[in-house]
BAKE-107950 format. One record per atom (N, C-alpha, C): z, y, x. Coordinates in steps of 0.02 Angstrom, whole numbers, plus 50000, padded with zeros to 5 digits. Example, Ala and Ser with C-alpha at 12.3 -4.5 7.8 and 13.67 -1.06 7.14 Angstrom:
BEGIN
503904971650660/503904977550615/503904983550660/503544988850642/503574994750684/503945000250645/
***
This chain:
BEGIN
561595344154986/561555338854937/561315332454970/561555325154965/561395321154982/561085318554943/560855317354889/560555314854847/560085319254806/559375317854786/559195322054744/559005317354669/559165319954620/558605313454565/558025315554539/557765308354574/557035307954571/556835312054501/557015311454437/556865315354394/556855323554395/557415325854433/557385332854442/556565334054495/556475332354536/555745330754584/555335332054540/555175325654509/554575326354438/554675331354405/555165333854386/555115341754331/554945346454360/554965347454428/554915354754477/554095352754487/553925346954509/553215346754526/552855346254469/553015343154407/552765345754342/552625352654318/553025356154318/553095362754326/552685366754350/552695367054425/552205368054468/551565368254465/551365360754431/550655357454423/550525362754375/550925363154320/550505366154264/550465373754272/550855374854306/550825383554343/550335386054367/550195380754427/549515383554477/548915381454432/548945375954387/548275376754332/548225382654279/548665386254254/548725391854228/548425399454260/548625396454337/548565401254368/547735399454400/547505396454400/546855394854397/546445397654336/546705397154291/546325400354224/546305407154218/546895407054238/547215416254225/546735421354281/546655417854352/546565422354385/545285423054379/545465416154368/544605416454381/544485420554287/544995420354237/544785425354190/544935432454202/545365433454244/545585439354269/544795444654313/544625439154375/544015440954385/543595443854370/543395444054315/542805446154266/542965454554250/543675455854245/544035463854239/543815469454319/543745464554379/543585468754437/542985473554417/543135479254461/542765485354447/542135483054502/542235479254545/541905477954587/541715469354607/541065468954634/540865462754655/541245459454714/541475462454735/542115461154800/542725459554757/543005461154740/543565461154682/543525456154658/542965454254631/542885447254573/542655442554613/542405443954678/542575436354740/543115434854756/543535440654771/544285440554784/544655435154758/544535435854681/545105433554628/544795427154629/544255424654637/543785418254631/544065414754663/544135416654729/544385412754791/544975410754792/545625414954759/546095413954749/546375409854695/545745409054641/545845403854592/545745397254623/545045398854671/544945390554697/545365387254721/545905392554757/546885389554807/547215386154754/547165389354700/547675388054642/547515381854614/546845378354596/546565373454580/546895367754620/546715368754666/546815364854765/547495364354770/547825367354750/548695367054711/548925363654699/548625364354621/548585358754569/548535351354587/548125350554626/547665343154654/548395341654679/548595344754731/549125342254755/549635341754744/549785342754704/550435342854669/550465335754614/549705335954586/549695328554551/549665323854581/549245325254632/549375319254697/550045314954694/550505321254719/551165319054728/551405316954675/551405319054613/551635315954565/551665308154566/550695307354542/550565301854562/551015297454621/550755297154686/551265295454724/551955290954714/552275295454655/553005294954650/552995291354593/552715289954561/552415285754500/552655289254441/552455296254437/552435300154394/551925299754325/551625300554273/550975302054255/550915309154243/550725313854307/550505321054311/550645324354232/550085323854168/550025325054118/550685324854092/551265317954101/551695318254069/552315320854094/552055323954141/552535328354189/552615335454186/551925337354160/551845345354150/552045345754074/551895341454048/551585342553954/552415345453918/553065345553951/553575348853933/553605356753945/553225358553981/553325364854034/552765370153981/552175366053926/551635369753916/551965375453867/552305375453807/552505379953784/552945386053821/553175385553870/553575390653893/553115393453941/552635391653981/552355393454016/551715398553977/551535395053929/550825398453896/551135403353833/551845402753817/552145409753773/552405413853829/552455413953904/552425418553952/551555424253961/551185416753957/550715421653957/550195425053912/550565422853858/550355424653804/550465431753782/551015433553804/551625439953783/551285443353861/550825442653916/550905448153950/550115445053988/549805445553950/549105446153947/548795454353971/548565453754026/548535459254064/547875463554009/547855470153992/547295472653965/546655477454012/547175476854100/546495481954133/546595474854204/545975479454246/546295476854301/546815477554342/547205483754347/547745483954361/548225478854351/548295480354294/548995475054259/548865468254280/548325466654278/548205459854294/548475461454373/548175463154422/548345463554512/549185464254497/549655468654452/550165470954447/550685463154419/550115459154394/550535451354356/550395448654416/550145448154450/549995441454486/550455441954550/550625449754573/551035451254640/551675451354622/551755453954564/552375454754538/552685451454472/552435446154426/552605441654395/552635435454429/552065435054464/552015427054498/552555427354549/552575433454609/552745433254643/553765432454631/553935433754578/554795430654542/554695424954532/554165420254502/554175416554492/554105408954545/553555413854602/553795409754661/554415408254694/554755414354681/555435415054718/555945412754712/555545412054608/556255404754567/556035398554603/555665397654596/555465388954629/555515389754699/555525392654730/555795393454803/556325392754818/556545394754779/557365392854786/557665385654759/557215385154716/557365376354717/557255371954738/556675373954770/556315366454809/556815366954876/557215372854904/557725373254928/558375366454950/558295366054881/558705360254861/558605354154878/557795353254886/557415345954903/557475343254949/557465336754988/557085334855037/556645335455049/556175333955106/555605332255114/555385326055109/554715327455082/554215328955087/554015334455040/554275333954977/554205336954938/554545344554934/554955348754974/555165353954998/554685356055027/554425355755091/553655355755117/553015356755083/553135351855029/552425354654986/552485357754945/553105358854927/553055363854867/553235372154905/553385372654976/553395379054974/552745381855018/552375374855037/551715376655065/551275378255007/551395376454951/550795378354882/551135383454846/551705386454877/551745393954851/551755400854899/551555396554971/551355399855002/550865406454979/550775412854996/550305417554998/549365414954990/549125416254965/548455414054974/547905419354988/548215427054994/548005431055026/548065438154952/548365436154900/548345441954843/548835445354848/549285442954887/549965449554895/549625453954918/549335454554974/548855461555000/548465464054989/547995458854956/547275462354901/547595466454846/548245462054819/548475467254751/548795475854777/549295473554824/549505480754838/548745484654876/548595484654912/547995488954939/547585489354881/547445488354825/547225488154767/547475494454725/548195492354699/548585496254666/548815502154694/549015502054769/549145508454802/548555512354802/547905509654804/547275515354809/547085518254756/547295513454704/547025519454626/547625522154609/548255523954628/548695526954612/548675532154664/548335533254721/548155536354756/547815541254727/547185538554684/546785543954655/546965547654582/547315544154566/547565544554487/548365543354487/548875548854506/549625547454489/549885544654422/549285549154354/549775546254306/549715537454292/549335534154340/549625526454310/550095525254339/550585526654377/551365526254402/551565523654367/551895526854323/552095526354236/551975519854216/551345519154186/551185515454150/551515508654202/551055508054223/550975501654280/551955501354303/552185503254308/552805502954326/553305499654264/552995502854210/553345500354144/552845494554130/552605490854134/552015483954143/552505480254179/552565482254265/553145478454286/553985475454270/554255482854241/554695479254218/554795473454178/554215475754113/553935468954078/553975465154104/553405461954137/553425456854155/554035452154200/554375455154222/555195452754273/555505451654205/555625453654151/555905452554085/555565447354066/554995445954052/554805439254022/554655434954070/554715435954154/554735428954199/555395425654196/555835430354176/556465427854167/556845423854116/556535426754059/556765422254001/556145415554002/555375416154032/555215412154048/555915403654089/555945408154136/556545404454187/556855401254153/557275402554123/558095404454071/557555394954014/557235395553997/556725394353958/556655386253978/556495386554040/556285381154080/557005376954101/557455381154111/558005376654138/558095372154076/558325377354023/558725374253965/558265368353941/557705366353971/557145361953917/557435357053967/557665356754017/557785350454064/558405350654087/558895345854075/559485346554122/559345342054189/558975339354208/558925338654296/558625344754330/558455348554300/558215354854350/558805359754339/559375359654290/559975361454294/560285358854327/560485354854333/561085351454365/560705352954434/560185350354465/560155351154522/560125361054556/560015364154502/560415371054516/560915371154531/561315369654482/561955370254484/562395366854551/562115358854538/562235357854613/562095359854692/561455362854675/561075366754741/561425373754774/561615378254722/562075384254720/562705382154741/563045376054720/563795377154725/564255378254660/564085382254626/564285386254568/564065390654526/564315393454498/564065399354468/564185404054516/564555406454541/564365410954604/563775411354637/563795407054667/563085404754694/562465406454665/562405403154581/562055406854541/561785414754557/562275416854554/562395424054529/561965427654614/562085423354667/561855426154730/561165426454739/560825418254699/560165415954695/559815421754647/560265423954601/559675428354546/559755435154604/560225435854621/560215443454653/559565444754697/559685437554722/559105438254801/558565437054763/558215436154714/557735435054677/557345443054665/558005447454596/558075454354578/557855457954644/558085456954693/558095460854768/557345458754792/557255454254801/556405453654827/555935458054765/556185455454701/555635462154644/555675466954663/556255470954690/556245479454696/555815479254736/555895476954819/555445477454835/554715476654857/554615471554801/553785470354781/553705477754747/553935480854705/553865486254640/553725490954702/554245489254756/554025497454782/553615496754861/553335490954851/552785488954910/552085491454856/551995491554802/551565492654760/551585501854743/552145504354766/552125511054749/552535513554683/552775509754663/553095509154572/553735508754587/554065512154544/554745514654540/555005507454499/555565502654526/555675497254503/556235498654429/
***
């Protein structure tokens, strides 16, 4: 793509912004569920990345002569009826949303910032970079399924959930903006293309589901 519009930019980093602040809330409330005082530093620390995210992402907004607030404030209903509908009830589920809900959801915006130039390609796939919970969650989830098989099950049917509502999440987000469509559409090529981007998406979940031990 030779061109990107500046408006499609602002919707992805809007987006974003209000993501990693969600994900700031989500995870330092998540915290409080650890069985352990290690556990609930864990998730602390990983909220403080998510915050530090945020910052930067409004930064850039700013920058671009965005107003941050009026950049995210489209994104809040689809984002907070995502997490509204999959509100973790143990600690599991919560470690099981964050590796494996967030982790589709990085993979959608990964694939778009794809599309970007830089500078902003750069920062948006450096702030969805890992912050160290892909491995705390699986070494987590693999050890109490270690001691206890029957949460397989459960926790496995949690996941599918959640890939079901990151998706209509997705589905959700495009349709509220046509510059983050079009620049799909343009970014893919086609609908083919499409169809390659969700695959490689579906294909990284399996095997998150079965880096976690869970039958996808």
């Amino acid at each position: 793509m030779d061109t990107v519009d500046e408006r499609a930019v602002v919707d992805l980093l809007g987006v974003l912004s209000y993501a990693e602040l969600t994900a700031f809330d989500r995870l330092a409330e998540d915290a409080r569920l650890a069985p352990t005082l290690d556990g609930r530093a864990a998730l602390a620390q990983m909220a403080a990345a998510e915050i530090g995210h945020h910052c930067r992402l409004t930064a850039r907004l700013t920058e671009l002569g965005a107003d941050p607030t009026a950049a995210m404030t489209p994104f809040v209903p689809a984002l907070d009826a995502f997490h509204d509908s999959t509100r973790p009830r143990t600690w599991l589920e919560g470690l099981v949303k964050a590796y494996v809900g967030d982790g589709l959801a990085s993979d959608f915006y990964r694939e778009i910032a794809g599309f970007l130039p830089d500078p902003d390609r750069a920062l948006i796939l450096e702030v969805l970079a890992d912050t160290g919970h892909a491995d705390f969650a699986v070494r987590e989830v693999r050890a109490a399924l270690a001691t206890d098989r029957t949460l397989s099950g459960r926790l496995a049917l949690w996941g599918r959930r959640l890939v079901g509502e990151a998706m209509r999440q997705s589905q959700a987000i495009i349709a509220e903006r046509d510059q983050l469509a079009e620049l799909i559409l343009e970014g893919t090529g086609d609908v083919s293309g499409i169809g390659r981007l969700v695959e490689r998406i579906t294909t990284a979940h399996t095997e998150r589901m079965r880096t976690l031990g869970l039958n996808p």
